[in-house]
N, C-alpha and C positions, 0 to 999 in steps of 0.2 A: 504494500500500500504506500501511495508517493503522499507527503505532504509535502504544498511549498508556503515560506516564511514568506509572508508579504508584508508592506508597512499599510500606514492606516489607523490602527485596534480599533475604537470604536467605529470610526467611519470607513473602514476595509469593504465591512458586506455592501452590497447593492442596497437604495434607496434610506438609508443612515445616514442624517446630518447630527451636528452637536458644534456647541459652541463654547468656550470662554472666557470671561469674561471679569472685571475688578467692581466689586460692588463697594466697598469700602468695609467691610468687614473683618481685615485684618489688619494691624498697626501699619504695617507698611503696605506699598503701593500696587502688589501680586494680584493676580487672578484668585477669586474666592467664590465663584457661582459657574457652575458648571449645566450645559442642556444636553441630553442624548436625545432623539427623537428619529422615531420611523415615520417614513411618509407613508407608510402601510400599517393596516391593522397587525398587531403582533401577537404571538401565544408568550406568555409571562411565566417565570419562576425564581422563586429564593429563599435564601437560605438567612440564617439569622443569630447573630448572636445567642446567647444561651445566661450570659449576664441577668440578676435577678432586677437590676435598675436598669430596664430598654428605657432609648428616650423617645421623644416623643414621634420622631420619620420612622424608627421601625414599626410602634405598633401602628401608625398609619397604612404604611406600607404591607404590610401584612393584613390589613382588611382592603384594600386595592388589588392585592393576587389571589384574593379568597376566586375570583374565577376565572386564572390562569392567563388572564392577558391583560396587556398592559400596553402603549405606544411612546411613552416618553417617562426619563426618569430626568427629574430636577439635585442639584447636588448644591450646598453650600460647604466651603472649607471657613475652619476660624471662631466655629460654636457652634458645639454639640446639641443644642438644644436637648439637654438631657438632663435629671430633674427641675423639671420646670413643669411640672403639674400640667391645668387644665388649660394654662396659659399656652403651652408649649404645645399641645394636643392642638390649639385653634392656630396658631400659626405654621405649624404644618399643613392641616387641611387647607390653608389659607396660601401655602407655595404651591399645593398643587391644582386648588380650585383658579388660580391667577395662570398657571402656566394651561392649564387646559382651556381656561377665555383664551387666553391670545395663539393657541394652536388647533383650536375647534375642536377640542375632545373632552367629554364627560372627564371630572377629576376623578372621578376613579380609575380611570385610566394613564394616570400617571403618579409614577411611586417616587419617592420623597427619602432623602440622605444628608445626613449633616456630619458634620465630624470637625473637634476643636475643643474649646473650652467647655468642662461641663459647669451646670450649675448656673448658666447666664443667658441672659431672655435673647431673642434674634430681635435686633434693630430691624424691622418690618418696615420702615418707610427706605432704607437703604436694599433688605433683602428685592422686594416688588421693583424695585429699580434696578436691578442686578437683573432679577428675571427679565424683564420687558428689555434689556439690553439683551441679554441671552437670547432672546427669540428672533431679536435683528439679526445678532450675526450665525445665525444656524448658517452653517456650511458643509460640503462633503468633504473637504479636507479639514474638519477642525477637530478631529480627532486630538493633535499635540495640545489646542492651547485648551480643550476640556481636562487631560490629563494633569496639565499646569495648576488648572484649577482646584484640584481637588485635592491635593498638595498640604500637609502641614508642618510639620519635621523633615519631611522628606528633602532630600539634598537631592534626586534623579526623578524624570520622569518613566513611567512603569506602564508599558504598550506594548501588547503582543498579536498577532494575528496569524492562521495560516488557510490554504486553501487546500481542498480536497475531492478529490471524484466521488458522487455520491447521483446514483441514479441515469448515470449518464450526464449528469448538471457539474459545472466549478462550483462548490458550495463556500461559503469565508466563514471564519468566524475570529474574531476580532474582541477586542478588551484592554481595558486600563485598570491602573490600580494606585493606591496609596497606601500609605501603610510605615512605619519606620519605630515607631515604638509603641507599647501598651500592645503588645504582639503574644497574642496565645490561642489563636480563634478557638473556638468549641462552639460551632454552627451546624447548624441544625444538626484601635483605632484604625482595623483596616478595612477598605469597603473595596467593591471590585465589580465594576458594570460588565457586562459580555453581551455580544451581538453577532447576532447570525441573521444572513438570508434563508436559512435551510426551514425546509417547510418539515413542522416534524408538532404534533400534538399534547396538550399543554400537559399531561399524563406523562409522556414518555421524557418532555423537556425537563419536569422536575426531578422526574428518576435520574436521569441524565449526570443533572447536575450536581443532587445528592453526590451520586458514585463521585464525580471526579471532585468536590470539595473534600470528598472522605479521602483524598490520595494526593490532596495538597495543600489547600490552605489549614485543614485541620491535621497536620502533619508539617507544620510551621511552629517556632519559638524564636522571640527575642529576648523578652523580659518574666515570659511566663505571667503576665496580667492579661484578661479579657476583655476588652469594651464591651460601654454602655451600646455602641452603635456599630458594632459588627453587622455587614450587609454582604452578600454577593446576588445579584440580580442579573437573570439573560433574557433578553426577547429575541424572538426568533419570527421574523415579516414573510419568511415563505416566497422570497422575491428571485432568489435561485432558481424558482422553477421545476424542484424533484418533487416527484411524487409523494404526497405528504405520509412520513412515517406513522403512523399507527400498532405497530408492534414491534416487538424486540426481534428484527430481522440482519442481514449483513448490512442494509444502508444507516438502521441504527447504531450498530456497530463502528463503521465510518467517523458517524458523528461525534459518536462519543469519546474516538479516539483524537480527533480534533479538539474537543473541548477540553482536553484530559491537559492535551498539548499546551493549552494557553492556560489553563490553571495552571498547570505548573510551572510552566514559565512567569506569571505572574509573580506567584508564591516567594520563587527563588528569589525573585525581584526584590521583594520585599523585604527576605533575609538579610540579603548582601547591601542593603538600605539599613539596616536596622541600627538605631539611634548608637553612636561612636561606635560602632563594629569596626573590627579589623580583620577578622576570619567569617568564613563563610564555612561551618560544619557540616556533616554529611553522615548521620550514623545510622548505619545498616544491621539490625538485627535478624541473622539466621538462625534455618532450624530452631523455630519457636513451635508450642504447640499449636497454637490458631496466632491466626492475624493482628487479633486487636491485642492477643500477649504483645506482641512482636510493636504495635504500634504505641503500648502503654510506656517500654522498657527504652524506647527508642525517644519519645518525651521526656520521659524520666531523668534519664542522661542529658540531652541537651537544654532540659528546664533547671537542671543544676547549679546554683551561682559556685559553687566550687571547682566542678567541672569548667564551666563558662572562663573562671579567673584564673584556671589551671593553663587554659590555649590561652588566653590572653598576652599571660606571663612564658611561653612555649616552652610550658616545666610536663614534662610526660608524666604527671602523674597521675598514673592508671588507676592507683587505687579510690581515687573522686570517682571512678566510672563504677567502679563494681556498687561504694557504697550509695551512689546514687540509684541502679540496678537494685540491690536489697530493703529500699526503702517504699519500692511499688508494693502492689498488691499481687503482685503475678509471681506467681508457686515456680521455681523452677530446681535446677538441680545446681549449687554453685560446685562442685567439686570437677562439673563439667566444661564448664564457660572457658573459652577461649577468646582474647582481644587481641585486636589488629591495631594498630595507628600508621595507615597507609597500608605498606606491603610490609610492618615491621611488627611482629608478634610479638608482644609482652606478656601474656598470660597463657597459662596451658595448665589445662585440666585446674581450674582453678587457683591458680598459683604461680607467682611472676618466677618470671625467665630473666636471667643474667642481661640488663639493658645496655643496649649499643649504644652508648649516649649521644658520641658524634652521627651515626644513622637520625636518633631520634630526632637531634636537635636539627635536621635540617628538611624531616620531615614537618615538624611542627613551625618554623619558620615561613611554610609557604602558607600563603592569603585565604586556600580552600585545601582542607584537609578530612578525608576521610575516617572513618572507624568504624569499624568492622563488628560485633558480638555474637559468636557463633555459641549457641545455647545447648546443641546436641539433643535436641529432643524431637523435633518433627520436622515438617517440610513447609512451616508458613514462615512468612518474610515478609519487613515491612523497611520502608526507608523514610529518616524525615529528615528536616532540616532545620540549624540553629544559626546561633552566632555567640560571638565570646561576648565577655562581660568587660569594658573599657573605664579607664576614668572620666572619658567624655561622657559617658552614660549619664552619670552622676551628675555633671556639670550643665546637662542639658535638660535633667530633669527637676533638678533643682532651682530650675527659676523659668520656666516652663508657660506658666503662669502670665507673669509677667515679664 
C-alpha cells in the first residue's frame, strides 16, 4: 500500500478552507483564532479529554457530535475557557452560534476549542471579532496560518497530511496540532483537528479514530498532567468521491491506515515540542501479556520524572526504569525483564550487566533514543512516546501565567 506525504494538513483534502487569524487575545501580537471549515456537508467525530474539570468547548462540542456531523470547527489559543461555569457554557454556544450566522450553518454544526489560560472568562467582544475576521480570510491554503493559530507554548508549527488509493479515488487526509506541555492525553493542553475528503460513515469514522488515538496520542507523555481541554476532532466531506465506507472492508482499512499515519505523526510532533525537551524517547515494551500491559509499562516508564531526569542528565540509569516498571499495576515476572538502551543491553534476566559506559554514554547523548523492555511473557507489544524532564520545564512553567 503507497502512501504519499503531501503538504497542506488541514487544507490538503478537496473542498477545506481555514483560516488564521490575531484577535487580541494573547499579550502579544500572534494568531489566537483559528477556522476549519468544509464547503461540504461533513460526517463528524471525537475524542475527549477524560479530565474531571472539561471546560466549557468540550462539553459543547460533545453535544454538536451527538449526531456525527459537523462542517466547521472554530479554535481560540490564549484561554481555556475552563472553569468558568454557566458563563463559559454561553460563550461557547455563542462562538459557534456566530460562526454558523456568518457561514450559513445550524450551530450545531460547528464544534468549538479553546486552549490557554484556565480559570478566565473569553473577552467576547475581541473573540466575535476574531471570528468575523476568520470567516474573511477562509482560504484553501490556510492550513499554516490556522496551525499558527492554535499555538500556545509551542515553539513549531504541527501539520501532517498524506494521500492514498482508496476505491479507485486519491483520498487526503490532513491535520494540525498543538500541544507542548500539560501533555498526558487519556481521551476517550493538546487539541488536534483532522480532515478528510474520504467518504466513509459517521459509525465507522468514530471507530476509526478511537483505534488510531489509542496508538498515539494516548501513547504520548510530557509532563504526565491531563487537560481540562483535550480534543481531537475529524470531519470527513466525502469530496474524494469513493464509494462511501459503510463496513469494516479493505477501503476501511486504507483509511485507517492513513489516519493512523497523521496521528502519529502529529503525536510525535508534539513530543519533540514538549515544553524545554531535549530528547525525544521511544520505549518499546515486548513480549507483554496483552497490549494494554505492554501500553500501561510503556507510560509508566516515560511518565517517570526520575526516568525523564535520568536522559536529561545522559546518566544510564537503568535502575529508574525497572523501578518505574514495578510501581504499575501490571503483574509481570521481574526475574525475567531484559532492557535495551538503543542496541546496548543493560539488564538480563533481571539483573544489570557489567555497563559499557563509553557505549552508553554516547548512546544517551543522541536527541532521540530508544529503549527496549522485553518482559518474556507473551506476544503483545506496544510503543509510546516521551521526552526528558529539563530545567527549562521548570522555568516555563513557573511563570506561565503571566
Amino acid at each position: 500500500m503507497k502512501f504519499r506525504k503531501v503538504e497542506g494538513g488541514v487544507t490538503a483534502a478537496k473542498s477545506f478552507l481555514a483560516a488564521g487569524v490575531a484577535a487580541g487575545l494573547k499579550k502579544n501580537e500572534k494568531k489566537d483564532m483559528a477556522l476549519i471549515y468544509s464547503q461540504l456537508p461533513a460526517a463528524a467525530a471525537g475524542m475527549f479529554t477524560k479530565n474531571r474539570f472539561q471546560a466549557a468547548p468540550v462539553l459543547v462540542s460533545r453535544e454538536h457530535l451527538a449526531d456525527g456531523r459537523a462542517q466547521a470547527i472554530i479554535v481560540n489559543s490564549g484561554n481555556a475557557n475552563a472553569c468558568t461555569g454557566e458563563a463559559g457554557i454561553k460563550d461557547a454556544r455563542r462562538m459557534a452560534e456566530l460562526t454558523g450566522e456568518l457561514l450559513q450553518l445550524q450551530p450545531q454544526d460547528v464544534l468549538v476549542a479553546s486552549t490557554g489560560v484556565i480559570g478566565q472568562y473569553l473577552p467576547m467582544v475581541k473573540v466575535e471579532s476574531g471570528i468575523r475576521a476568520a470567516v474573511e480570510q477562509l482560504q484553501a491554503d490556510g492550513g499554516l496560518q490556522a496551525a499558527e493559530a492554535i499555538m500556545t507554548t509551542d515553539t513549531t508549527v504541527k501539520s501532517a497530511a498524506y494521500q492514498v488509493e482508496i476505491g479507485g479515488q486519491t483520498v487526503t487526509v490532513g491535520g494540525i496540532a498543538k500541544g507542548s506541555g500539560m501533555i498526558h492525553p487519556n481521551m476517550a493542553t493538546m487539541l488536534a483537528f483532522i480532515t478528510t475528503d474520504c467518504a466513509i460513515a459517521p459509525p465507522l469514522l468514530q471507530q476509526a479514530l478511537k483505534q488510531t488515538v489509542d496508538r498515539s496520542y494516548n501513547l504520548i507523555t510530557v509532563d504526565g498532567d491531563t487537560s481540562t481541554n483535550d480534543m481531537v476532532v475529524v470531519l470527513a466531506n466525502g469530496a474524494a468521491g469513493n464509494q462511501l465506507i459503510s463496513e469494516e472492508n479493505d477501503d476501511y482499512r486504507r483509511f485507517l491506515l492513513a489516519l493512523q499515519r497523521v496521528n502519529t505523526e502529529l503525536s510525535q510532533k508534539i513530543v519533540r515540542d514538549g515544553e524545554g525537551a531535549t530528547k525525544f524517547l521511544e520505549v518499546t515494551v515486548q513480549h507483554a501479556a496483552t497490549v494494554e500491559d505492554a501500553r500501561i509499562l510503556a507510560r509508566g516508564i516515560l511518565t517517570s520524572n526520575l526516568v525523564k531526569t535520568a536522559f536529561f542528565g545522559e546518566d544510564a540509569n537503568w535502575g529508574r526504569i525497572v523501578m518505574a516498571m514495578g510501581q504499575t499495576e501490571v503483574e509481570f515476572y521481574p526475574e525475567r525483564v531484559d532492557i535495551f538502551l538503543g542496541d546496548l543491553q543493560v539488564t538480563q534476566n533481571g539483573q544489570g550487566l557489567p555497563l559499557a559506559e563509553e557505549r552508553a554514554k554516547a548512546i544517551l547523548a543522541r536527541q532521540d533514543i530508544q529503549i527496549t523492555v522485553d518482559l518474556h511473557m507473551g506476544e503483545a507489544e506496544a510503543t509510546a512516546w516521551g521526552a526528558d524532564l529539563s530545567y527549562d520545564y521548570v522555568k516555563i512553567n513557573a511563570s506561565y501565567r503571566s
